[in-house]
N, C-alpha and C positions, 0 to 999 in steps of 0.2 A: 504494500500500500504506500503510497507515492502522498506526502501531505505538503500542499502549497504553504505559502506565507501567510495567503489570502485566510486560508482555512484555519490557522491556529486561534485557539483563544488568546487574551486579550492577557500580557503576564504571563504568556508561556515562554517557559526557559528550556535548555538542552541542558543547562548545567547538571541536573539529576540525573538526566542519562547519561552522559559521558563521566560523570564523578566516579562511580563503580569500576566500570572497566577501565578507568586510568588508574585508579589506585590498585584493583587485582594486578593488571598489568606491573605494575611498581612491587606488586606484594611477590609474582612468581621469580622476580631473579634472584629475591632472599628464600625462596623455597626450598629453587630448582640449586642454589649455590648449597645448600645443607643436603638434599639429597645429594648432589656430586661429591659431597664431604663425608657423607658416609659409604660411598662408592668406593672412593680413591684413599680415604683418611691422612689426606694432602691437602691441604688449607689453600696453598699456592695451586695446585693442577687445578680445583674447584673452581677456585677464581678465575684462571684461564679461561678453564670449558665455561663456566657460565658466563665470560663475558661474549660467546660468542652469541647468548641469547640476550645480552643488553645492548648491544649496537648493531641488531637486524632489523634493518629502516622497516622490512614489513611489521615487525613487531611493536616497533613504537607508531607507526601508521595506525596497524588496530587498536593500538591501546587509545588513540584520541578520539576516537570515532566511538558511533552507537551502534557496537557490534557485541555479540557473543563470545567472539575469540580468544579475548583476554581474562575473560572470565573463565572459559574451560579451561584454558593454559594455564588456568592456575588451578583451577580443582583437579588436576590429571597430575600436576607439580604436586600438590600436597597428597594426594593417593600415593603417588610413589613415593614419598618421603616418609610417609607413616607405613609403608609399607614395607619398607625398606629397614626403620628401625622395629617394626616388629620380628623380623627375619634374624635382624644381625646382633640382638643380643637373647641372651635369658632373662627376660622380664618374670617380677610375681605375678600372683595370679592378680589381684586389682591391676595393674599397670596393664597387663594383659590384655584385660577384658575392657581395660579405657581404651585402648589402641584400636583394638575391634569396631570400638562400637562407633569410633570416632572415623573409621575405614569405612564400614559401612553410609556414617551421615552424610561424607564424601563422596562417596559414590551414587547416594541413594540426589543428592544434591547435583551430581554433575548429568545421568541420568534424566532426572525433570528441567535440568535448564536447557538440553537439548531437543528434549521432547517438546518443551512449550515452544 
């Protein structure tokens, strides 16, 4: 749906819409850089590899705009990073089951944002 100028209300702003996806967008290079950090458990190669997702002109493109992309790019970031540390150590069982449930809310959240 295509919405003119003509058609907005009167006090309509973007700023709401693009506020989200510029901050997720902001939020995935500290993500996706602690997943790579538990990948590598290199502080320096993490930074490397994730700086190659902070200076991808696409990636700052989507993050300005009223898209979806940066907002999945970051819930598919935080799935693998909870994922990642649920793998890579011996958690108790509470820590366990927070990890779960928090893997789940993620996925159950990245799921519906696509779907809608």
């Amino acid at each position: 749906m295509y919405i003119k100028n003509k058609e907005l209300p009167a006090g309509f702003s973007f700023k709401g819409y693009r506020f989200f996806p510029a901050l997720d967008g902001w939020l995935t290079a500290i993500v996706f850089f602690f997943a790579l950090y538990c990948i590598t458990d290199s502080r320096i190669l993490a930074f490397l590899l994730s700086s190659l997702y902070i200076f991808d002109n696409a990636v700052i493109v989507h993050s300005r705009g009223v898209m979806l992309d940066s907002i999945l790019l970051f819930l598919i970031a935080s799935i693998t990073l909870v994922f990642l540390l649920i793998v890579k150590k011996d958690w108790q069982q509470k820590t366990f089951v927070l990890l779960s449930v928090l893997f789940g809310v993620l996925l159950a959240l990245l799921a519906t944002t696509k779907l809608t």
